[in-house]
VMD Tcl script that draws the C-alpha trace (Angstrom):
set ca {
  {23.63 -5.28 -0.98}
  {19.80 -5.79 -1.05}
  {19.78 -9.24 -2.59}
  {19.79 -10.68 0.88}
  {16.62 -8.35 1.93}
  {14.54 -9.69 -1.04}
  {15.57 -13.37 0.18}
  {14.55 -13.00 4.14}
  {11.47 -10.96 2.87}
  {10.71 -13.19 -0.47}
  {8.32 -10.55 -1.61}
  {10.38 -8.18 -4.24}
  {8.83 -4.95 -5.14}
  {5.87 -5.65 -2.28}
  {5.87 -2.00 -1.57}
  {5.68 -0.57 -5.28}
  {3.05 -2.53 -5.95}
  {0.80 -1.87 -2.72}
  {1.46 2.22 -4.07}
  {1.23 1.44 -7.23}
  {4.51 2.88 -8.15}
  {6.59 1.61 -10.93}
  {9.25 -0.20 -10.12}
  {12.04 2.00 -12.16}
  {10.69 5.16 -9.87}
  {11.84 5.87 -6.77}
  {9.42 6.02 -3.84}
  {9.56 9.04 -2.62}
  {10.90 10.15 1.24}
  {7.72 12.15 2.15}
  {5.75 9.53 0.81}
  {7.16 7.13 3.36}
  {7.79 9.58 6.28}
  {3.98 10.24 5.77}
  {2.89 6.54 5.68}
  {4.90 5.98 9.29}
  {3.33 8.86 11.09}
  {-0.01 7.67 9.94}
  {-1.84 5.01 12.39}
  {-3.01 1.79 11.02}
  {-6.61 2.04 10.17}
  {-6.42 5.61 8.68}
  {-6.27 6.39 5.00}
  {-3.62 9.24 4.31}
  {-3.01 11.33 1.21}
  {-0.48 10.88 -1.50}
  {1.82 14.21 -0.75}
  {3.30 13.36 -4.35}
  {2.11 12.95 -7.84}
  {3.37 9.42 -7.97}
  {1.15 6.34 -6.89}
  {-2.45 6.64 -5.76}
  {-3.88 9.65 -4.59}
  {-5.61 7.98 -0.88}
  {-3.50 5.14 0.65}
  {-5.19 2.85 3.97}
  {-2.38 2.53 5.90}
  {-2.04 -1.23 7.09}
  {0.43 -2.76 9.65}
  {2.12 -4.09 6.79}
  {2.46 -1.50 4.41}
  {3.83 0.94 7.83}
  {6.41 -1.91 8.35}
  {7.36 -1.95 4.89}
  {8.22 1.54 4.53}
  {9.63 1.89 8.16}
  {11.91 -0.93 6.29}
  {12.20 0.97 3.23}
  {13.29 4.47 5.24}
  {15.57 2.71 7.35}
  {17.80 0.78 4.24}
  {18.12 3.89 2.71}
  {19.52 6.02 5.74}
  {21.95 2.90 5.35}
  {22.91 3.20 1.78}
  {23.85 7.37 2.98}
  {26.35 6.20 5.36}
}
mol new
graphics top color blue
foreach p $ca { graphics top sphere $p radius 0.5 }
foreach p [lrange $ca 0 end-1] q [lrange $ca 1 end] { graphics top cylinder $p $q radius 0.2 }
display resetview
């Protein structure tokens, strides 16, 4: 299912790597929920004890997990 993804975006594991989260854990919801509500330009706190502790939220890294929210609502369907 996500093979196509990681051909349009040709950047696999992009997001664990700008969190610094391994890729065999799971990145969590609040994490991303807290990363969209931030503004671009701010630097937010890590609400979890996985990944850095102060994160600058970038255009990029708010579309990536805007992205990363959205596939899995789809995989819940």
């Amino acid at each position: 299912m996500v093979k196509w993804i990681q051909k349009v975006m040709g950047h696999k594991g992009a997001l664990h790597r700008q969190l610094e989260i391994p890729q065999k854990r799971r990145i969590p919801t609040a994490l991303l929920e807290r990363i969209v509500a931030a503004r671009a330009g701010q630097r937010i706190r890590n609400p979890t004890t996985v990944g850095k502790g102060l994160i600058p939220v970038t255009r990029l890294l708010e579309h990536r997990a805007i992205l990363a929210l959205n596939l899995r609502n789809m995989r819940r369907r």
